[in-house]
C-alpha positions in Angstrom: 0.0 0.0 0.0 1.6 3.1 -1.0 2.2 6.0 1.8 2.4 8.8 -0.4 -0.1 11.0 0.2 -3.4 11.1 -2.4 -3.5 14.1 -4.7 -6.6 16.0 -4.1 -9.0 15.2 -7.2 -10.6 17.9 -9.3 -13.1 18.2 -12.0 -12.6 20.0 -15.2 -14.1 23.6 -14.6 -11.8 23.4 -10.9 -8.9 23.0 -13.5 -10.1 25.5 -15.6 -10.1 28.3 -13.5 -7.2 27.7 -11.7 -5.4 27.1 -15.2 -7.2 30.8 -16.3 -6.0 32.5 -12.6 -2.5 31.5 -13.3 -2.6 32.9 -17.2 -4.5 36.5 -15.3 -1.6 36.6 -12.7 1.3 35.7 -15.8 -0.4 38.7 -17.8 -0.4 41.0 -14.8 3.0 40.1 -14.5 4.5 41.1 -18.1 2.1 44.3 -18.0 3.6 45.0 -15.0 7.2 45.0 -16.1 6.0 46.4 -19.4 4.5 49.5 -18.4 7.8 49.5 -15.1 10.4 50.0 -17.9 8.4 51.1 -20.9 6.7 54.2 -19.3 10.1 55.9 -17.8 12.2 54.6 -21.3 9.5 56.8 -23.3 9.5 60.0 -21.4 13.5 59.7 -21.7 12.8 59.5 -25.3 10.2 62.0 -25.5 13.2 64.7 -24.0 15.5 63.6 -26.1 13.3 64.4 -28.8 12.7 67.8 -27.2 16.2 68.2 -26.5 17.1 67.8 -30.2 14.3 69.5 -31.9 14.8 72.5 -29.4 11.5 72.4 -27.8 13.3 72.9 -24.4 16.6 75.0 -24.0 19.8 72.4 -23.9 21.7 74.6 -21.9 19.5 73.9 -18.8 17.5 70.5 -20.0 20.7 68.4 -22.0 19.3 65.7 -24.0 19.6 62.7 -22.2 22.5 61.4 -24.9 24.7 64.1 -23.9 24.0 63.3 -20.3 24.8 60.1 -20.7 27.8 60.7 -22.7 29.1 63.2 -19.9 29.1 60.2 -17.5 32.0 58.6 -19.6 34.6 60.5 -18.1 33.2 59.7 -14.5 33.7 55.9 -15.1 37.4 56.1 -16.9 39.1 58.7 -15.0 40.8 57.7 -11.7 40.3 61.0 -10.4 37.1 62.1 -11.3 35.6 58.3 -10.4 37.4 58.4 -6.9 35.9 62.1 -6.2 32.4 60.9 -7.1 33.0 57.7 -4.8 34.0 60.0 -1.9 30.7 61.9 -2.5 28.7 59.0 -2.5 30.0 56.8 0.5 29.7 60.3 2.5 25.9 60.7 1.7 25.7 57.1 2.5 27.2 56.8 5.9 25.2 60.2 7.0 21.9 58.3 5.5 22.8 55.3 7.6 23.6 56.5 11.2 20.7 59.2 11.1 18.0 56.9 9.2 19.2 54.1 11.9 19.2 56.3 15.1 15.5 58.3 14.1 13.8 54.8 12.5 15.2 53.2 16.0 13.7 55.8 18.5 10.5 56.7 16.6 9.3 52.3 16.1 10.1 52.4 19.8 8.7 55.7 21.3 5.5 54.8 18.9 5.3 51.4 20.0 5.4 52.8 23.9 2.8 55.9 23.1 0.5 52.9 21.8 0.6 50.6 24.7 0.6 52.9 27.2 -2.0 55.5 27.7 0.0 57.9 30.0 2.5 58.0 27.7 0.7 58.7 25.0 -1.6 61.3 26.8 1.8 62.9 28.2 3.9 62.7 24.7 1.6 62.5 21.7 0.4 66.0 21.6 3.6 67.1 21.5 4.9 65.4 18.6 1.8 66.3 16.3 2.6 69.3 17.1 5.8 69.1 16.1 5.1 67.1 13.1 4.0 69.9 10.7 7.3 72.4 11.0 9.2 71.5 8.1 12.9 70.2 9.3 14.8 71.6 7.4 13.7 75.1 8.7 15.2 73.2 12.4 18.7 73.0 10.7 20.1 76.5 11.7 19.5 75.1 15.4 21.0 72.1 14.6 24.1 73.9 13.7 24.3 75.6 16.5 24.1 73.0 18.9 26.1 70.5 17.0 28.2 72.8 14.9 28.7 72.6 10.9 29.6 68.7 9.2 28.0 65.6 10.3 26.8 65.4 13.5 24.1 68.7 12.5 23.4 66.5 9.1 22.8 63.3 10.8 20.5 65.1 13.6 18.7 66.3 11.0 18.1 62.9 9.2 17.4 61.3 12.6 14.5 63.8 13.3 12.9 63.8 10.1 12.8 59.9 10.2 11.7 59.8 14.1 8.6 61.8 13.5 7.6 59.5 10.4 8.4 55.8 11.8 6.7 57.3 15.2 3.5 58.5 14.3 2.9 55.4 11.9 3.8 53.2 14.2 1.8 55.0 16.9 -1.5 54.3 14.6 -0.4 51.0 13.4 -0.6 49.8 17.5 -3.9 52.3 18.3 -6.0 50.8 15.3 -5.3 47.5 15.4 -8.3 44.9 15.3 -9.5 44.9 19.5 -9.4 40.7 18.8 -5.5 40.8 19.4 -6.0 42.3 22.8 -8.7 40.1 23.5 -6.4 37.2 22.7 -3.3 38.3 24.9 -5.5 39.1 28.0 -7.6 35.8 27.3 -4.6 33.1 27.0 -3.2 35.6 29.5 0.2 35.8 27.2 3.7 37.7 28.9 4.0 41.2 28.9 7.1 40.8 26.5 5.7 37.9 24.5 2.6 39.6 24.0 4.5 42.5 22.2 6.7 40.5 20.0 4.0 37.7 19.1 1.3 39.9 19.0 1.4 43.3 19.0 4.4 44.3 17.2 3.4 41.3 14.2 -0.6 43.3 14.1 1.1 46.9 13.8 3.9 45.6 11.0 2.2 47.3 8.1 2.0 50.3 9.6 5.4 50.6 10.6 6.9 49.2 7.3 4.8 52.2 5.9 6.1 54.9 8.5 10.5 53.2 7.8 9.6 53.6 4.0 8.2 57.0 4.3 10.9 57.9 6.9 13.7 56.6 4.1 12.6 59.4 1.9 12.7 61.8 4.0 15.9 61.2 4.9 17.1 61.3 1.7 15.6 64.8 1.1 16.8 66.4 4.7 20.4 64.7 3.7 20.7 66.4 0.3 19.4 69.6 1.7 21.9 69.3 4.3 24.8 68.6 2.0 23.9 72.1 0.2 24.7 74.3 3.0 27.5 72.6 5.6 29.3 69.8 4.5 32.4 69.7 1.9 31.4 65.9 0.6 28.2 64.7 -0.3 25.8 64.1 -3.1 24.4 67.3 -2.5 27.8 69.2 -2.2 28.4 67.6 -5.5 25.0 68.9 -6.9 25.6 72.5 -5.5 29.2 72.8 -7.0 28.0 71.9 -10.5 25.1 74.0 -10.1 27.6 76.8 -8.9 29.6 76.2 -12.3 26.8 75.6 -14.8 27.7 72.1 -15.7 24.3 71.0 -16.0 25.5 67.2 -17.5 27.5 67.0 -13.9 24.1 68.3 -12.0 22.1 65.7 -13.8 24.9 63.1 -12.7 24.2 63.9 -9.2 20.2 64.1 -9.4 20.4 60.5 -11.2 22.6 59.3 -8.3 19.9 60.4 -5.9 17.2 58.5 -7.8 19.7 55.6 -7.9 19.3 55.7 -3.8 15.7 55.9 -3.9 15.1 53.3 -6.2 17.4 50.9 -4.2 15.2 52.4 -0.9 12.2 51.3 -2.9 13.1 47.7 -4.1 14.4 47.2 -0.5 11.3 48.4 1.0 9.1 46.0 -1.2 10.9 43.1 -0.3 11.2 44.0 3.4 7.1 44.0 2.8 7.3 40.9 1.7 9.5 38.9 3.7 8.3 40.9 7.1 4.0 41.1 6.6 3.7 38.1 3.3 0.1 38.1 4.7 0.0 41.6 2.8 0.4 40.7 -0.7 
């Protein structure tokens, strides 16, 4: 007698529609790559038209071929590559420390604020209050209390993501479904068990939502910072060629900033994924 166990049987129309759900989800696939690539290759077409046919001034809008071109020099000569290195792995170790530090202290204080009522009577007014003022108009103060370079830069990042992981995490843990409360108190689950196993799992999309959000914010605040105090950075780099007219050069550095946000955003979708697959 075999041990393997039986295949489920189905009838015809069961295979049908499953065999017509997989073809849907296939289509929804390709159009989804399609439109992905195809949309962004056609506006870069439609400027390079524009570019060439001088419906838009070159001098400040370069047809992408010449921005391209410009990058040549960036890839083959020691000295420019290594400067453009520098400029990068400076933006990137500012983005790091603050994003870590403000992601780290807004999931917690949120997660606090939403389990606790005092604290959340006693702190949450303040930070919606807070919430509205734009940061970067905080940066002079930052400058003053932590002088010009990185530390001011990386405060800067850190509050812009606190106030974003906080007060999505805050309403991830208020609005959650009353049945997970009901359970912990029921099965009478341990205060730290009943966070991790619980709590923190129910509030996941919300705070996924509040790290994404918080990781573009931080790379606007770090750009902006990079304009006014620091010597290195992405931003320093877009300044100076701004400062010089060598638009190619500025469109270098606004590409490398959508370079960093489209690596944010594919790590951001599969941190969704592998973190809340119930989601999907």
């Amino acid at each position: 007698m075999s041990t393997a166990a039986a295949e489920p049987v189905m009838d015809e129309p069961t295979r049908a529609f499953i065999a017509r759900t997989q073809q849907r989800h296939a289509r929804m696939k390709v159009k989804q790559v399609v439109l992905g690539f195809g949309f962004p290759i056609l506006l870069l077409l439609l400027w390079e038209a524009a570019a060439r046919f001088g419906v838009i001034d070159r001098r400040f809008f370069p047809a992408p071929s010449t921005i391209i071109a410009s990058i040549g020099p960036f890839i083959t000569e020691d000295e420019l590559r290594a400067n453009l290195l520098m400029n990068v792995a400076a933006t990137l170790r500012r983005l790091a420390i603050g994003y870590g530090m403000g992601a780290t202290a807004g999931v917690s204080l949120g997660l606090i604020m939403g389990l606790n009522t005092t604290a959340r009577f006693a702190v949450a007014p303040l930070i919606y209050g807070m919430f509205p003022l734009p940061k970067i108009a905080i940066y002079p103060l930052m400058i003053v209390i932590f002088g010009l370079g990185d530390p001011s830069s990386i405060a800067l990042i850190a509050l812009g993501v606190f106030f974003m992981t906080c007060i999505n995490t805050l309403s991830g843990v208020r609005y959650m479904q009353p049945i997970y409360h009901d359970v912990a108190t029921v099965f009478r689950v341990p205060g730290p068990k009943r966070w991790f196993k619980i709590f923190i799992p129910a509030a996941m999309p919300a705070i996924i939502t509040g790290l994404r959000l918080g990781l573009g914010q931080a790379l606007i605040l770090v750009v902006s910072s990079e304009f006014v105090s620091s010597d290195t950075g992405i931003g320093r780099f877009i300044w100076d060629a701004w400062q010089t007219l060598d638009i190619p050069k500025m469109f270098i550095g606004l590409a490398a900033v959508l370079l960093f946000a489209s690596i944010a955003a594919a790590g951001g979708n599969y941190l969704e994924r592998r973190l809340i697959p119930w989601k999907r």
